[in-house]
MMTF fields as JSON, N, C-alpha, C and O atoms, coordinates in Angstrom:
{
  "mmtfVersion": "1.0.0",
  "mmtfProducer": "UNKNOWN",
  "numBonds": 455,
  "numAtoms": 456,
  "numGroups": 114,
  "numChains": 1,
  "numModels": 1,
  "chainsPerModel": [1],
  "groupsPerChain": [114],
  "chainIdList": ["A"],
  "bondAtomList": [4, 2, 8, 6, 12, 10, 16, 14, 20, 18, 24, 22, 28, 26, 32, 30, 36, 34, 40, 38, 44, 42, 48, 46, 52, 50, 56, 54, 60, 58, 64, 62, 68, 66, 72, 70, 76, 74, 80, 78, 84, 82, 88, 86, 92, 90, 96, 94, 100, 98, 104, 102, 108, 106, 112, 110, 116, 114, 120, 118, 124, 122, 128, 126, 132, 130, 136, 134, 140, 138, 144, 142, 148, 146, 152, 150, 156, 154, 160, 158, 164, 162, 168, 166, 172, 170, 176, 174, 180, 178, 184, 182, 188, 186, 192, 190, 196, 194, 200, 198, 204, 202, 208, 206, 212, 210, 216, 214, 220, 218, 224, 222, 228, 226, 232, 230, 236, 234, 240, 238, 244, 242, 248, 246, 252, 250, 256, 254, 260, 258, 264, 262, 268, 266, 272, 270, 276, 274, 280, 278, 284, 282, 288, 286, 292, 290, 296, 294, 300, 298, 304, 302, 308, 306, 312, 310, 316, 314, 320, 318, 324, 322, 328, 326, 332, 330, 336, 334, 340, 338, 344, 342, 348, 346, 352, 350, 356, 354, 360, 358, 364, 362, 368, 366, 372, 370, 376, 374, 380, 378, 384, 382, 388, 386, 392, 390, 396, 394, 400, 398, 404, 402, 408, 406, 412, 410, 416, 414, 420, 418, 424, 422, 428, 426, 432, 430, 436, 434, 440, 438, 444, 442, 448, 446, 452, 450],
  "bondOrderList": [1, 1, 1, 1, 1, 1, 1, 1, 1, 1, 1, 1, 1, 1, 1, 1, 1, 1, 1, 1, 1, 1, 1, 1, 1, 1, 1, 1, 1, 1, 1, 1, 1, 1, 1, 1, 1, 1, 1, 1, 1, 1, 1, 1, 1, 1, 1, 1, 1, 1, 1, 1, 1, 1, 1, 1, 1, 1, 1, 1, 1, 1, 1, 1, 1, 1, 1, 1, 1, 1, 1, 1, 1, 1, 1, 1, 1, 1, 1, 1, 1, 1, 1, 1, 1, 1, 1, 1, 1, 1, 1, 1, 1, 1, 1, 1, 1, 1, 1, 1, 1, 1, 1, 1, 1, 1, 1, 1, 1, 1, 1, 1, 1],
  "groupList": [{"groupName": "UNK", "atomNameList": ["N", "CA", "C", "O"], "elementList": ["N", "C", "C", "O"], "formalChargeList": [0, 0, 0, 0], "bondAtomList": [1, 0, 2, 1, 3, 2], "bondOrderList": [1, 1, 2], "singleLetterCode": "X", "chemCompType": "L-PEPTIDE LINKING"}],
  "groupTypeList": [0, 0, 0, 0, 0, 0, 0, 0, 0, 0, 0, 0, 0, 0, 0, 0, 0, 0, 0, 0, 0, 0, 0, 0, 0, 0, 0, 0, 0, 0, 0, 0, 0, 0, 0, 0, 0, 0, 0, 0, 0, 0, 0, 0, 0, 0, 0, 0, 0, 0, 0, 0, 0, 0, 0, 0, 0, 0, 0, 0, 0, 0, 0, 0, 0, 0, 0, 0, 0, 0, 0, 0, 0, 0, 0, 0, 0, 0, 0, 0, 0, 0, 0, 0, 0, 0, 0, 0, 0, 0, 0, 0, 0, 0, 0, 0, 0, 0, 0, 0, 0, 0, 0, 0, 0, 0, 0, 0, 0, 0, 0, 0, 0, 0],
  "groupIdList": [1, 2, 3, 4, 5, 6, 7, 8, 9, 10, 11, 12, 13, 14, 15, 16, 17, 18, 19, 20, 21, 22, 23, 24, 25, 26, 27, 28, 29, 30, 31, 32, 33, 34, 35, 36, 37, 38, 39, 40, 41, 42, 43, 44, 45, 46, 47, 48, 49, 50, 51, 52, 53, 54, 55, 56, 57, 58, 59, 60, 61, 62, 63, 64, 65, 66, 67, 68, 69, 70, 71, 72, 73, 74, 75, 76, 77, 78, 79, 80, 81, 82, 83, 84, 85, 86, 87, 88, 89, 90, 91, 92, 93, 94, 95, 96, 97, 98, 99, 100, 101, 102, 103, 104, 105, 106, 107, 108, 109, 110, 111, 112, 113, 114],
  "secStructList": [7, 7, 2, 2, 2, 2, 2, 2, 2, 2, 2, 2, 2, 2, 2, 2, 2, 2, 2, 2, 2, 2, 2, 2, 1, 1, 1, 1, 7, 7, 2, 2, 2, 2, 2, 2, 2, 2, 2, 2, 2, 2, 2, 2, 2, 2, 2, 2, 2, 2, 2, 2, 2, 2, 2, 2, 6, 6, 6, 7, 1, 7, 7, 7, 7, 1, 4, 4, 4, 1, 6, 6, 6, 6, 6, 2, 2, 2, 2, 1, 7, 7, 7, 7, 7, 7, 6, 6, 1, 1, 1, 7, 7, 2, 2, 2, 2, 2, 2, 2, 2, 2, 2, 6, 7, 7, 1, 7, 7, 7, 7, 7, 7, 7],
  "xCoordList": [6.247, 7.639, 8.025, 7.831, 8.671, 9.261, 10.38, 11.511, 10.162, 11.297, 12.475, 13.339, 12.858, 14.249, 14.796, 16.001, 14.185, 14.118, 14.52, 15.548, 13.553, 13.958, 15.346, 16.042, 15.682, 16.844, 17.997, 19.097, 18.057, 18.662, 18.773, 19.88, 17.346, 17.57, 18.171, 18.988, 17.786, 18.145, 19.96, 20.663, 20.465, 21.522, 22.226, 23.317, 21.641, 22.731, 21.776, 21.212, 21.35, 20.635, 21.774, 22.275, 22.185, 23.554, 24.733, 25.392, 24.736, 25.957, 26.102, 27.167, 25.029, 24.806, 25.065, 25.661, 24.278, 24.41, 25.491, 25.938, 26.289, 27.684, 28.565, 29.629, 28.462, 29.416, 29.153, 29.993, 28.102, 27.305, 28.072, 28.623, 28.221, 28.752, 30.133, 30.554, 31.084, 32.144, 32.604, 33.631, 31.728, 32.062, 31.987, 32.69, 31.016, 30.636, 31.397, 31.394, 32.161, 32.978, 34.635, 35.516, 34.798, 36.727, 36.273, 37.315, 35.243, 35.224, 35.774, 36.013, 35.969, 36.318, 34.918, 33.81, 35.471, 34.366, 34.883, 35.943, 34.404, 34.094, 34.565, 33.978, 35.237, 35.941, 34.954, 35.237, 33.583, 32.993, 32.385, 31.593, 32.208, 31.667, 32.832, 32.457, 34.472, 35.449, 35.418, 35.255, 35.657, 35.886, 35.366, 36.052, 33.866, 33.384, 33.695, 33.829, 33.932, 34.01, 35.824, 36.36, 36.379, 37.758, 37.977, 38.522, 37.271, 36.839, 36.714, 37.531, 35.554, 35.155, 35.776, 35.255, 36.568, 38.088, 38.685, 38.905, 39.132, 40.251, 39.983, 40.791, 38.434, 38.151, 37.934, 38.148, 37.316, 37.214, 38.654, 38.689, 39.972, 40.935, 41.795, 42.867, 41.201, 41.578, 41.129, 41.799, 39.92, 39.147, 39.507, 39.75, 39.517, 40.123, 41.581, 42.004, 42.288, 43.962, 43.953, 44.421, 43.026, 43.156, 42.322, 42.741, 41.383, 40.686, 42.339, 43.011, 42.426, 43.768, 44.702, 45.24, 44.844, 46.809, 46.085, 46.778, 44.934, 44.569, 44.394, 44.471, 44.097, 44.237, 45.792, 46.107, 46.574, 47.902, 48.464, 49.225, 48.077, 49.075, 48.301, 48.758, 47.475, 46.481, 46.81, 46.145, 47.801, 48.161, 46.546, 46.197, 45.769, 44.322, 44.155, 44.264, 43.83, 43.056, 43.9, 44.926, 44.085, 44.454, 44.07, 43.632, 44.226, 42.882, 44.025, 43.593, 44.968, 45.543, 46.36, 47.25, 46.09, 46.698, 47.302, 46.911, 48.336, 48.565, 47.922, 48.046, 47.003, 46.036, 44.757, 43.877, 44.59, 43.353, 43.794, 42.964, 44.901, 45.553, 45.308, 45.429, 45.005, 44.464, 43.275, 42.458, 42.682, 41.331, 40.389, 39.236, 40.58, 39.291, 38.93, 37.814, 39.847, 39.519, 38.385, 37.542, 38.011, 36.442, 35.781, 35.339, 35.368, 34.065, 34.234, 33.18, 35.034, 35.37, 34.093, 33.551, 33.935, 32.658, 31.638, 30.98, 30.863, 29.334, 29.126, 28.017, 29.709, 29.283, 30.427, 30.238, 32.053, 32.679, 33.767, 33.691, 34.85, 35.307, 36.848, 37.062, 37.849, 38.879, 40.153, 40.402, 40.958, 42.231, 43.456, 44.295, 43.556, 45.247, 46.014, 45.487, 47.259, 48.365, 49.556, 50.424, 49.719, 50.892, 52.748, 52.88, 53.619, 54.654, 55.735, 56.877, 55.53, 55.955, 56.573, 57.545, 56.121, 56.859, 57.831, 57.925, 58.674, 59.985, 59.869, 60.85, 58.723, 58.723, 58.191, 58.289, 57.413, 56.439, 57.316, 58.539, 56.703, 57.244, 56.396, 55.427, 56.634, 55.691, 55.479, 54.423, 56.041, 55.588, 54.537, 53.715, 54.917, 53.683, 52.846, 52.134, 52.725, 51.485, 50.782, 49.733, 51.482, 50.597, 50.308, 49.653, 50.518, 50.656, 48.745, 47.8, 49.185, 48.251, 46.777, 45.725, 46.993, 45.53, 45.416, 44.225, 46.199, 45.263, 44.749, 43.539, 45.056, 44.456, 42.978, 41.976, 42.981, 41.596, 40.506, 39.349, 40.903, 39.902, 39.635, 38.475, 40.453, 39.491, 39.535, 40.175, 38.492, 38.15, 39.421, 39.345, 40.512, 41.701, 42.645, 42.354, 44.024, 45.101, 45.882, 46.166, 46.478, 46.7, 48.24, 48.185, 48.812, 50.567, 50.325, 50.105, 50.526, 50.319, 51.671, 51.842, 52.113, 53.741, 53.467, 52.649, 54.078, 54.27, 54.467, 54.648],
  "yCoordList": [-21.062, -21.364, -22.545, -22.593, -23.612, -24.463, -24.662, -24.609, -24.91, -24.726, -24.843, -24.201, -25.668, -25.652, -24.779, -24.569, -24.19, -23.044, -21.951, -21.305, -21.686, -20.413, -20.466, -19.473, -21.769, -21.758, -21.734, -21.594, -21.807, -21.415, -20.036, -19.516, -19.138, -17.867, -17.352, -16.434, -17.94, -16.778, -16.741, -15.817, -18.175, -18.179, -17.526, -16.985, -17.558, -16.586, -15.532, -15.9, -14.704, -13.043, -12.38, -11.317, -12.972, -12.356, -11.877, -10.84, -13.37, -13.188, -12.408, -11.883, -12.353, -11.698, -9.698, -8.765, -9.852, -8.399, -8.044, -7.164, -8.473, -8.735, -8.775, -8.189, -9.26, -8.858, -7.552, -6.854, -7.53, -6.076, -5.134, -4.255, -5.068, -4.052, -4.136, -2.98, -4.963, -5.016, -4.61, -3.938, -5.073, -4.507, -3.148, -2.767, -2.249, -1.003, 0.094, 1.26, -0.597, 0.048, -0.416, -0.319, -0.758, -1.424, -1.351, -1.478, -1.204, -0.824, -2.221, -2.415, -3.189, -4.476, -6.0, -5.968, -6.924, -8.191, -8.645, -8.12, -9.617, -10.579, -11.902, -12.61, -12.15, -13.325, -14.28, -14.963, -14.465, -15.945, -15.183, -16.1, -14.453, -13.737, -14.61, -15.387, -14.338, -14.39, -16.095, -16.701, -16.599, -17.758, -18.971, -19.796, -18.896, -19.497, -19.54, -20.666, -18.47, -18.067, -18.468, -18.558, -18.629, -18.727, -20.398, -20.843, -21.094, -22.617, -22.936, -23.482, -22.479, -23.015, -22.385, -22.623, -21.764, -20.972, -21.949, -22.279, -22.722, -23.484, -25.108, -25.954, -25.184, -26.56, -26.616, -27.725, -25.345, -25.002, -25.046, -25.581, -24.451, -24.853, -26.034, -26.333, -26.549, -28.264, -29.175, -30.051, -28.731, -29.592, -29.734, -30.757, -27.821, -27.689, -28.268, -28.947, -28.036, -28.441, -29.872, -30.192, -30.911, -32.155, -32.338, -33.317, -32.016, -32.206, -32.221, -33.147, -30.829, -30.257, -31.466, -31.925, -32.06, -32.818, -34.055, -34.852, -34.356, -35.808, -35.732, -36.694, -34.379, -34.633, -34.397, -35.308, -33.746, -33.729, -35.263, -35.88, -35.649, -36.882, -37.966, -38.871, -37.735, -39.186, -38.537, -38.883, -37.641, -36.951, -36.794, -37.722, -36.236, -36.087, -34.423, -33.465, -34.388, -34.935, -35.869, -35.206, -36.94, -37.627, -37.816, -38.893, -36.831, -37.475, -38.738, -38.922, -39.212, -40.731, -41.266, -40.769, -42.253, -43.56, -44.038, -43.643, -45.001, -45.934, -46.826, -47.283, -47.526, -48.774, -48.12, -48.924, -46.948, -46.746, -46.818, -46.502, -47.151, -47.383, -48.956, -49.241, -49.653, -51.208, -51.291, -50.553, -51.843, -51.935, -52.435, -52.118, -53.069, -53.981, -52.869, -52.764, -51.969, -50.53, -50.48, -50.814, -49.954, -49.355, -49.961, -49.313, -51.351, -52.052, -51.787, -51.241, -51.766, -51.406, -50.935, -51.368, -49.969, -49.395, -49.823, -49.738, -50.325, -50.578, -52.093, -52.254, -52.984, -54.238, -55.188, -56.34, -54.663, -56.014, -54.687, -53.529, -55.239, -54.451, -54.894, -56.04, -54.032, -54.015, -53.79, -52.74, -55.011, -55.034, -54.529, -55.006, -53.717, -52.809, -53.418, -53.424, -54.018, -54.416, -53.884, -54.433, -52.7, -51.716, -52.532, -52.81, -52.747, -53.193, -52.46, -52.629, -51.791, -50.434, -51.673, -51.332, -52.738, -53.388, -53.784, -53.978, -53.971, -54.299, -55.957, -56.603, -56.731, -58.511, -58.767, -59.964, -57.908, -58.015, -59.157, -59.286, -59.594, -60.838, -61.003, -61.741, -60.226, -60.842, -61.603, -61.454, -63.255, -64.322, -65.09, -65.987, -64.388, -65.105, -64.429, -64.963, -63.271, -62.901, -63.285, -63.708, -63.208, -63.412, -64.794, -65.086, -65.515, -66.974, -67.549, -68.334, -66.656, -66.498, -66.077, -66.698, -64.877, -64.094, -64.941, -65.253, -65.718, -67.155, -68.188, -68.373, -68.596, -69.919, -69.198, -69.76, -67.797, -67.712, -67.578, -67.377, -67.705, -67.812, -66.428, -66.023, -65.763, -64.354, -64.27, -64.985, -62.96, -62.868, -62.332, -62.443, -61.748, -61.66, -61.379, -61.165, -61.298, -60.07, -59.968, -60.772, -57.798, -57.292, -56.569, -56.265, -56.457, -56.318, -54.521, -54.174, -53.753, -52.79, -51.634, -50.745, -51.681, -50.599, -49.236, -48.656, -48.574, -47.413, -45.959, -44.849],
  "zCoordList": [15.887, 15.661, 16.558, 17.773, 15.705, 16.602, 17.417, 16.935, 18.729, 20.053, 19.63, 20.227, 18.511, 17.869, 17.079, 17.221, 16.241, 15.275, 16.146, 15.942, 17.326, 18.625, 19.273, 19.484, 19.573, 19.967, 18.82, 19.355, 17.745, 16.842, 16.696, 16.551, 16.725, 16.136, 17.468, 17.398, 18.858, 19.971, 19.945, 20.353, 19.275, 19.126, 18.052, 18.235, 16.938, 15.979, 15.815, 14.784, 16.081, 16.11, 17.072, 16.706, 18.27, 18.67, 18.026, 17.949, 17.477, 16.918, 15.627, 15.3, 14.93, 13.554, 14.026, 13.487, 15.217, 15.786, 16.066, 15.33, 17.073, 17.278, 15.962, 16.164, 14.731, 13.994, 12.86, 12.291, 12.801, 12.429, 13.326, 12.664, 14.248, 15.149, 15.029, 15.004, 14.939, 14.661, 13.108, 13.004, 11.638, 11.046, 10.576, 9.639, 11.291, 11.698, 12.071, 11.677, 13.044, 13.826, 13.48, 14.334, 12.557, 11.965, 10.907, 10.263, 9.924, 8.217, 7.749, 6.557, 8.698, 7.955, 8.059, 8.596, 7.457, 7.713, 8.737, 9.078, 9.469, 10.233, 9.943, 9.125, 10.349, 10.085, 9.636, 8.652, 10.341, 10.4, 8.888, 8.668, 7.982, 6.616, 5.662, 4.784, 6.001, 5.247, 4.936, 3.877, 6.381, 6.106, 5.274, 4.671, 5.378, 4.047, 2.99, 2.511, 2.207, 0.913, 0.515, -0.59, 1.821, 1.705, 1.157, 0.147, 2.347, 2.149, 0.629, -0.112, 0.383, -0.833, -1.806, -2.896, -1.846, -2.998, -3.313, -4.479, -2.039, -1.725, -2.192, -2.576, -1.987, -2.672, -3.724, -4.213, -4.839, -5.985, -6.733, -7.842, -6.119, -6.813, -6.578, -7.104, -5.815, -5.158, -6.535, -7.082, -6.872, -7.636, -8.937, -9.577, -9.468, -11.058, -10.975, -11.912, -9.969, -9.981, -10.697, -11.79, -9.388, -10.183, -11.041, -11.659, -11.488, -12.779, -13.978, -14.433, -14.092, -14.991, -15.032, -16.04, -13.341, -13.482, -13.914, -14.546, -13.721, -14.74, -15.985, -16.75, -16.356, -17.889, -18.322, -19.089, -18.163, -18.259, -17.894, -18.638, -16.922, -16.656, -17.519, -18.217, -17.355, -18.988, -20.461, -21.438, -20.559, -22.157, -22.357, -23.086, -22.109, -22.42, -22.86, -22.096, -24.474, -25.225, -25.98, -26.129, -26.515, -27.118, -28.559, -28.963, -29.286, -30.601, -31.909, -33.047, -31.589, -32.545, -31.856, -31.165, -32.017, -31.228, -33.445, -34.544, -32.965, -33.948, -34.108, -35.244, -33.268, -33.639, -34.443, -34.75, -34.761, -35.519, -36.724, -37.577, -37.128, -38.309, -39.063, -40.255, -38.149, -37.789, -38.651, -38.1, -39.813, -40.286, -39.657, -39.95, -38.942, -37.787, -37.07, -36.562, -36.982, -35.857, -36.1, -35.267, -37.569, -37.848, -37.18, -36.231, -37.248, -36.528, -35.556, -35.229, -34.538, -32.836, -31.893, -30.876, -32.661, -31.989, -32.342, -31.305, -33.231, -33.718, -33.313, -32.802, -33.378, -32.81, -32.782, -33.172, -32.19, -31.583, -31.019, -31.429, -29.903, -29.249, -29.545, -29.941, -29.361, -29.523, -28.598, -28.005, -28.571, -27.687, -27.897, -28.661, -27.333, -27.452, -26.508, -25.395, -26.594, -25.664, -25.835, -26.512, -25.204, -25.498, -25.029, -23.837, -25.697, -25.244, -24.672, -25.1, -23.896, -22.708, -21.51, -20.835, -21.345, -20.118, -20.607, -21.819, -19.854, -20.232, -19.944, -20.311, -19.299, -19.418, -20.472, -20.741, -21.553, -22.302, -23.442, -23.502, -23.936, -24.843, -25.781, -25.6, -27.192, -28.379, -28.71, -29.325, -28.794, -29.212, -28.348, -28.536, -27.414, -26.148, -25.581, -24.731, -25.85, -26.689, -27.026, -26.54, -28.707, -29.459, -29.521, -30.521, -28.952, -28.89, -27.68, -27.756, -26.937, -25.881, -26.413, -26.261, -27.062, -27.672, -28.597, -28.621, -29.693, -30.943, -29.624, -29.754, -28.935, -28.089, -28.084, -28.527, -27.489, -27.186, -28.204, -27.835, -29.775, -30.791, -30.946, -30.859, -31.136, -31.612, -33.111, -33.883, -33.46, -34.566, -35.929, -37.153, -35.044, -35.183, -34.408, -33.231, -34.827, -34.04, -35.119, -36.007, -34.712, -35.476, -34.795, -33.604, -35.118, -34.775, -35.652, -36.812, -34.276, -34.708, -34.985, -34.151, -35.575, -35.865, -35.582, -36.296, -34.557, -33.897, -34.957, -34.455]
}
């Protein structure tokens, strides 16, 4: 056995005994038993909480948007990709826009009605 390993066990074989005897004698656990399991409760519902408030706050599952209404949609996925520019800002300005996305030559743009 290695000198480190010994000083490990000479150190918790006490303590393991020591709370053996305590829960023996009070019919209850041991705090250093509880607390683990308490920990990882607490990060387990840390985790699902925000898993849950990101899908709530991303409206997730989402299954229609109005741009799949768009015919270019179809190709989207198999070989060219597709730009959504939602007009939710209040600076947003359609003519310059759309003015902006023709300079750059795309294959189209599509004015999508809500």
């Amino acid at each position: 056995m290695a000198p480190r390993s010994r000083g490990v066990l000479l150190l918790v074989l006490p303590l393991a005994l020591g709370a053996a005897r305590v829960q023996a004698a009070t019919h209850t656990l041991p705090i250093g038993t509880v607390l683990p399991v308490t920990f990882e409760t607490t990060v387990l519902g840390a985790a699902l909480s925000a898993f849950v408030g990101m899908w709530v706050r991303n409206k997730l599952p989402m299954p229609y948007h109005p741009v799949f209404n768009v015919p270019a949609f179809a190709r989207a996925s198999s070989d060219r990709f597709f730009l959504c520019i939602e007009a939710t800002d209040p600076r947003f300005d359609r003519h310059a826009t759309a003015t902006f996305l023709e300079s750059l030559h795309p294959v189209g743009v599509s004015e999508v009605v809500p």
